[in-house]
C-alpha positions as CSV (number, residue, x, y, z in Angstrom):
1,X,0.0,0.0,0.0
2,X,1.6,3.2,-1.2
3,X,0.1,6.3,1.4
4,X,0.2,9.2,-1.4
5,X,-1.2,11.6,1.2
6,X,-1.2,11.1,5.0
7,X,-1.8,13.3,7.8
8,X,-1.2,12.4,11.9
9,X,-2.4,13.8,14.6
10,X,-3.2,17.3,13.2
11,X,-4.3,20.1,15.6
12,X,-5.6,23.8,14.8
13,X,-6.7,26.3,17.3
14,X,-8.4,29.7,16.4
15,X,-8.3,31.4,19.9
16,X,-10.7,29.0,22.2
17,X,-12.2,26.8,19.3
18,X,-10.1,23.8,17.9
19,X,-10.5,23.2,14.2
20,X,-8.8,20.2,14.2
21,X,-8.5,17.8,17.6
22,X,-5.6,15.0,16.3
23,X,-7.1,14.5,12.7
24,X,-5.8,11.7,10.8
25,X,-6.3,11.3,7.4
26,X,-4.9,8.4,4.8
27,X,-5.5,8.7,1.1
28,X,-4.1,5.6,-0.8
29,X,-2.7,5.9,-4.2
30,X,-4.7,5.5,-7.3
31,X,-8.2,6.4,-5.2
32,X,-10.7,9.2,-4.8
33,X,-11.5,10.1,-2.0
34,X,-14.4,12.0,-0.8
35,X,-14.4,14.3,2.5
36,X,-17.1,15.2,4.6
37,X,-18.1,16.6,7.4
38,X,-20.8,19.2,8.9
39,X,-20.3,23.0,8.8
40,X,-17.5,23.8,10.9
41,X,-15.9,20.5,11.2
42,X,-13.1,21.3,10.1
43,X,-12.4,20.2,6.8
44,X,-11.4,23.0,4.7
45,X,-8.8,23.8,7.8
46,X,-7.4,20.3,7.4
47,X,-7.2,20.5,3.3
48,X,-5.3,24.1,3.6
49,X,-2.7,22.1,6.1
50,X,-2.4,19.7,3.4
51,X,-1.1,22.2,0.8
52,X,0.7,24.5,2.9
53,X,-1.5,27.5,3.4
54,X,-2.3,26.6,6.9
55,X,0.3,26.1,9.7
56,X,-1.1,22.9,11.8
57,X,-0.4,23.6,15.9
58,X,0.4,19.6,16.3
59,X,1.0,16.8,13.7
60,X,2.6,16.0,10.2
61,X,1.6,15.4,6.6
62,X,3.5,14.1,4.2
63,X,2.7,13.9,0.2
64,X,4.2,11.3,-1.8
65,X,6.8,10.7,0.9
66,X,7.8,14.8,1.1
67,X,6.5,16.9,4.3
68,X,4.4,19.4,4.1
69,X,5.3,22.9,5.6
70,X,4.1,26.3,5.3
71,X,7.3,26.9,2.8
72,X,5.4,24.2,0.3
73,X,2.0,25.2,-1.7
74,X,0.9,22.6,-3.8
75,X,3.3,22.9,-7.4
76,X,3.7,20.9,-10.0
77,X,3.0,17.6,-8.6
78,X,0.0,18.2,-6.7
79,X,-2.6,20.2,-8.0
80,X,-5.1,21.7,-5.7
81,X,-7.9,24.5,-5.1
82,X,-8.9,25.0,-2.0
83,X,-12.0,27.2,-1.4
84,X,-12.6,30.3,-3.6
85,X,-10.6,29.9,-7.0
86,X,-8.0,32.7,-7.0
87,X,-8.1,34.2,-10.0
88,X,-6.7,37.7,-12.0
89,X,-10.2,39.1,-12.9
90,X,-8.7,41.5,-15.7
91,X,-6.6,38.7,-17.4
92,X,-8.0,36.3,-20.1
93,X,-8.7,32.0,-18.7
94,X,-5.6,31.5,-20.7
95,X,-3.6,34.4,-19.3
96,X,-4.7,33.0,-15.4
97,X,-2.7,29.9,-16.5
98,X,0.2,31.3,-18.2
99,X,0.9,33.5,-14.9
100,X,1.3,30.1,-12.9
101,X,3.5,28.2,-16.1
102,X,5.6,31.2,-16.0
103,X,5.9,31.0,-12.0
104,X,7.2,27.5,-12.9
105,X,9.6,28.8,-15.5
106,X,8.1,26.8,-18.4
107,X,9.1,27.0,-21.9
108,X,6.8,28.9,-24.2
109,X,5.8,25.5,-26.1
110,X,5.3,23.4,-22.8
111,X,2.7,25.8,-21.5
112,X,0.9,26.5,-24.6
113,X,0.3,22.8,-25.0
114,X,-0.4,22.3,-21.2
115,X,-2.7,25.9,-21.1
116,X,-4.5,24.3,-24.7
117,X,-5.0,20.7,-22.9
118,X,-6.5,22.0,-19.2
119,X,-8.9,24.6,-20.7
120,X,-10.0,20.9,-22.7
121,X,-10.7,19.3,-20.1
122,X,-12.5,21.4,-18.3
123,X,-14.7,23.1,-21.5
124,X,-13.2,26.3,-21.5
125,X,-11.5,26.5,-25.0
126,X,-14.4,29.0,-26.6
127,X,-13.9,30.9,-23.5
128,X,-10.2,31.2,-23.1
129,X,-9.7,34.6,-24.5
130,X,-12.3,36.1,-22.3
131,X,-11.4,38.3,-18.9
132,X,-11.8,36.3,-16.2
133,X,-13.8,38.9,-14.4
134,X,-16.9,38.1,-17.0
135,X,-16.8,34.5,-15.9
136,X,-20.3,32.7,-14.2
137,X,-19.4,31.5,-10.8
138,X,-19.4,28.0,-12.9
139,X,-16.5,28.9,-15.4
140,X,-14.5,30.8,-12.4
141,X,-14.8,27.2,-10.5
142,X,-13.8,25.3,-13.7
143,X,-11.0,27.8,-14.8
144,X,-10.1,26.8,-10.5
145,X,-10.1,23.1,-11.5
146,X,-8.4,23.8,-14.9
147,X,-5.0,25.5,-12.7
148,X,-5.2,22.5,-11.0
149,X,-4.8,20.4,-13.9
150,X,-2.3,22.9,-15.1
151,X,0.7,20.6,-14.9
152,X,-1.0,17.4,-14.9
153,X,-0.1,16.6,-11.7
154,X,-0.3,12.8,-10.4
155,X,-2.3,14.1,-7.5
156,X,-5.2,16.2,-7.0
157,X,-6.5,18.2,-4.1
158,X,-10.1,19.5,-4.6
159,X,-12.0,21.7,-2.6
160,X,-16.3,21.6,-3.4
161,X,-15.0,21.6,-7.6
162,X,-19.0,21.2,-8.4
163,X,-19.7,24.7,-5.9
164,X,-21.4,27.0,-8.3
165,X,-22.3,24.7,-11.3
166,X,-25.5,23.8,-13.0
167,X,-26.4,20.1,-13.1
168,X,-24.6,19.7,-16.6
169,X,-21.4,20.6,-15.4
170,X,-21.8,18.7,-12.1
171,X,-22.1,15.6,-14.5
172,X,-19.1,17.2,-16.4
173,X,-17.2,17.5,-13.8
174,X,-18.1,14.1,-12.1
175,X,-16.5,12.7,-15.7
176,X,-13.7,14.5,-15.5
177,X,-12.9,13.3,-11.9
178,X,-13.6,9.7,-13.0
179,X,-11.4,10.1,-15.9
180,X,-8.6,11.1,-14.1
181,X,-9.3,8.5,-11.4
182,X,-9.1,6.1,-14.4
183,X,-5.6,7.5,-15.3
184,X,-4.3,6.5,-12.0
185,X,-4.2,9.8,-10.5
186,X,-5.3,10.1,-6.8
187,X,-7.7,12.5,-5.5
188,X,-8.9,14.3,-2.8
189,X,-12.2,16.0,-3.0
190,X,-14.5,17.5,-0.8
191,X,-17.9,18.1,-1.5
192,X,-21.7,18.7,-0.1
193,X,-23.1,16.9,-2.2
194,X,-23.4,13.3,-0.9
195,X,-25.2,11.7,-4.1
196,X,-22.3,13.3,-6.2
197,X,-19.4,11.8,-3.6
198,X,-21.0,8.8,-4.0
199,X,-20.9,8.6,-7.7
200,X,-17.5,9.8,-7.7
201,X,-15.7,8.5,-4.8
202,X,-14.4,4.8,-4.0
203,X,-13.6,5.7,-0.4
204,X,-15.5,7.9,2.2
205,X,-13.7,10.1,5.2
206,X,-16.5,12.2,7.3
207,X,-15.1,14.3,9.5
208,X,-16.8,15.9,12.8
209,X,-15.6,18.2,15.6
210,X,-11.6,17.9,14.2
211,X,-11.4,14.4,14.1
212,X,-12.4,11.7,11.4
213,X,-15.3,9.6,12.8
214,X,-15.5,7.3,9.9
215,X,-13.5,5.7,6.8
216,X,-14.3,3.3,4.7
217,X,-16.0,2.5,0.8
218,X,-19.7,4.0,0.7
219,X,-20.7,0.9,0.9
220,X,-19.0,-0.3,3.6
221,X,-20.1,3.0,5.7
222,X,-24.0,1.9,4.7
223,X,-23.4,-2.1,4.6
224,X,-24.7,-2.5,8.0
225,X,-28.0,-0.3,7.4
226,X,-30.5,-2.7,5.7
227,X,-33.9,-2.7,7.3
228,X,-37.3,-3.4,6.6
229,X,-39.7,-0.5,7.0
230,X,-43.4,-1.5,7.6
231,X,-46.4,0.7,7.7
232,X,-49.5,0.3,9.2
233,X,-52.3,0.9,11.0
234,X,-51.6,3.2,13.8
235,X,-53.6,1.0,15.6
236,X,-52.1,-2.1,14.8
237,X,-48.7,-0.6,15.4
238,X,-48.4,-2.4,19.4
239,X,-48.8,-5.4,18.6
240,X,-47.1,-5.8,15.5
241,X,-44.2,-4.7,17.3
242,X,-44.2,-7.1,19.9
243,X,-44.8,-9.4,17.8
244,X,-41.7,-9.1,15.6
245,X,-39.5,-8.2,18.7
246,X,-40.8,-11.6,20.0
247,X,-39.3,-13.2,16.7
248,X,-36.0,-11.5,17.5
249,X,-35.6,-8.4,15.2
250,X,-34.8,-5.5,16.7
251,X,-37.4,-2.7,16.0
252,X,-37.5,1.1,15.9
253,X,-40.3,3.4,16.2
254,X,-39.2,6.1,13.5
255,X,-40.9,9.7,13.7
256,X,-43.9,8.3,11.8
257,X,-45.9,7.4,14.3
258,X,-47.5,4.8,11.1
259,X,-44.0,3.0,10.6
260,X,-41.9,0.3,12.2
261,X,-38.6,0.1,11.1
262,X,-37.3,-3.9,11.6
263,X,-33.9,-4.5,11.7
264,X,-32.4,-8.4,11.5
265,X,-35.0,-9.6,9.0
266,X,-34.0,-12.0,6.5
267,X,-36.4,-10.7,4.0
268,X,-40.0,-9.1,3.9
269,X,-41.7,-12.1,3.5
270,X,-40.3,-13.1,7.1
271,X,-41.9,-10.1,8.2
272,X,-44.9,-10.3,6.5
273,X,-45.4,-14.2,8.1
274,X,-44.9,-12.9,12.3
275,X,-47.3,-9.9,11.4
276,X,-49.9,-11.7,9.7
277,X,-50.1,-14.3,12.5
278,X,-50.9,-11.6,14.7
279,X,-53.7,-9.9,12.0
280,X,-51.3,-6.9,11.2
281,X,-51.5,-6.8,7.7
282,X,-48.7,-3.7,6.4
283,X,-50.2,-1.0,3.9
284,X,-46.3,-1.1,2.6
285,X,-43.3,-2.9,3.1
286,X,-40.4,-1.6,2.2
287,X,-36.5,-3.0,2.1
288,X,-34.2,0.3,2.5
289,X,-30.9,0.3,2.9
290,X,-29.0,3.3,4.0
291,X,-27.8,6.1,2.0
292,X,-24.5,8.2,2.6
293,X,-27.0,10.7,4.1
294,X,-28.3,8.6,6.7
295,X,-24.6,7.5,7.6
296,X,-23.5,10.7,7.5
297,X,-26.5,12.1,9.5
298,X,-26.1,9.1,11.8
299,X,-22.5,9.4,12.7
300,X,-22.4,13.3,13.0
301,X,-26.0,14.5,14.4
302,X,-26.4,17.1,12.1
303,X,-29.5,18.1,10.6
304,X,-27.5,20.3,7.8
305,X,-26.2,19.5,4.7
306,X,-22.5,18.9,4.9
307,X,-20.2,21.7,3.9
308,X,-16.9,22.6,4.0
C-alpha cells in the first residue's frame, strides 16, 4: 500500500475553538476520495494544512513521501484549489494559467500545450480569451479546476470543484474526476453533495468536531443499514411490534408514528409471516438500505447538509 497523502495527529486552534482535535487522514494511491463533514468540522482547515496554506499547531503530513510545511503550496506535482478559486479578474482564462506556467519557468511551447489541454478538459477553449472577471461563478470554478490540472499533476486536491455549477457541469465535472481517477491519478475531493461523492468516490472520510469519525467504501459506511420499514395501522402498530420483537428483530419506532422500522429480517416475506399471525396486515413494506445521508446524519448529528 503506497500512502500518497497522510496526515497524523493534526491540531488547529483559532483562539478558544479547535478546528482540528488530532485529525488523521490516509489517502491511498490511485483512489478518490471523498471528505465530509458538517459545517465547521473542520475540513477545509485540514485541506489548507495539506497544501501548505495553513500552519497545523500539532502533527505531520506528508505527500508522496515529502513533508508538508508552510514553505510548500501545492506545485507541480499536486494540483489543488482550496476554497474560492484565485483568479486575476482582468486577465484572459488563458492568461490566469500562463501567470502560474511562467511561476514555474516553463518554456513557451510546454505551457501552450499544457494551457491548450486544461482549458479541454474542463470546456473552457471557446472561452479562453475572455477576462476572467466576466466568468459565471461555474466557469471561475472550472477555470479553479483547470490551474489545477495545469501541470498534470499525479495528485489532485479539490475543494467543493461542483460549488457554483448547473447540473450539466456537475455531470461534467463528475466525468472528468472519474477520468482522471481512471488514469491512476489520486484525489482528494470535498464536496456537499453526498449523491455526487457517491458517484465519484471509491472511499469515504467524514469528518466531525476535528477528528475523522468514519473511513471506509460508501458501501462499507452503509453495509450495516438494511432494514425493513413496515407501515400500518396506527392501531395495529403495538402489537405488530411485539410481535416481531418476539421473533428477535430488533425494531425502531421512527418519527412516523404509522412506521416500524425492523432490523435483522431476513427478507420481507419473514416479516410479513410474524405480522400476519398476529392480524397486522402492512399498507407497505419496504427493504431500505442506508444512503450516505443517513450514515453521514447518523454518525455526526447534524441536521445540515455537509459543507466545507
Amino acid at each position: 500500500m503506497t500512502l500518497t497523502i497522510e496526515a497524523t495527529g493534526l491540531r488547529k486552534r483559532y483562539g478558544s475553538v479547535a478546528a482540528l482535535d488530532g485529525l488523521d487522514l490516509v489517502v491511498e494511491e490511485g483512489h478518490v476520495v471523498g471528505l465530509l463533514g458538517p459545517n465547521g468540522a473542520g475540513k477545509t482547515t485540514a485541506l489548507r494544512i495539506l497544501v501548505g496554506l495553513v500552519r497545523a499547531d500539532a502533527g505531520s503530513v506528508t505527500i508522496a513521501g515529502d513533508p508538508v510545511d508552510q514553505t510548500w503550496i501545492a506545485g507541480e506535482r499536486v494540483g489543488a484549489m482550496v476554497a474560492t478559486p484565485v483568479l486575476y479578474p482582468h486577465l484572459s482564462g488563458s492568461e490566469n494559467l500562463r501567470v502560474l506556467a511562467a511561476a514555474w519557468g516553463w518554456p513557451r511551447a510546454r505551457a501552450d500545450a499544457r494551457i491548450a489541454a486544461a482549458l479541454a478538459l474542463v470546456d473552457l477553449t471557446t472561452a479562453a480569451g475572455r477576462a476572467a472577471k466576466g466568468y459565471s461563478t461555474g466557469m471561475r470554478q472550472r477555470l479553479g479546476i483547470a490551474l489545477a490540472l495545469l501541470a498534470d499533476p499525479p495528485i489532485l486536491i479539490l475543494d467543493e470543484p461542483v460549488n457554483g455549477l448547473d447540473p450539466t457541469g456537475i455531470v461534467e465535472i463528475r466525468d472528468l474526476l472519474l477520468a482522471l481517477a481512471g488514469g491512476g491519478r489520486t484525489i482528494l475531493v470535498s464536496s456537499h453533495l453526498l449523491t455526487e461523492v457517491e458517484k465519484t468516490c471509491d472511499h469515504v472520510t467524514i469528518v466531525d468536531h476535528g477528528r475523522i469519525v468514519a473511513s471506509g467504501t460508501p458501501d462499507a459506511l452503509a453495509g450495516g443499514g438494511e432494514r425493513i420499514e413496515v407501515r400500518l395501522a396506527i392501531d395495529d402498530i403495538p402489537a405488530a411490534r411485539a410481535a416481531l420483537e418476539a421473533a428477535g428483530y430488533h425494531v425502531l419506532q421512527p418519527p412516523d408514528p404509522g412506521e416500524l422500522w425492523v432490523e435483522g429480517a431476513p427478507d420481507g416475506v419473514s416479516v410479513s409471516r410474524v405480522l400476519g399471525a398476529v392480524a397486522c396486515y402492512p399498507d407497505e413494506l419496504i427493504r431500505r438500505r442506508d444512503s450516505l445521508e443517513d450514515v453521514f446524519l447518523r454518525l455526526t448529528g447534524s441536521q445540515d447538509e455537509p459543507t466545507a
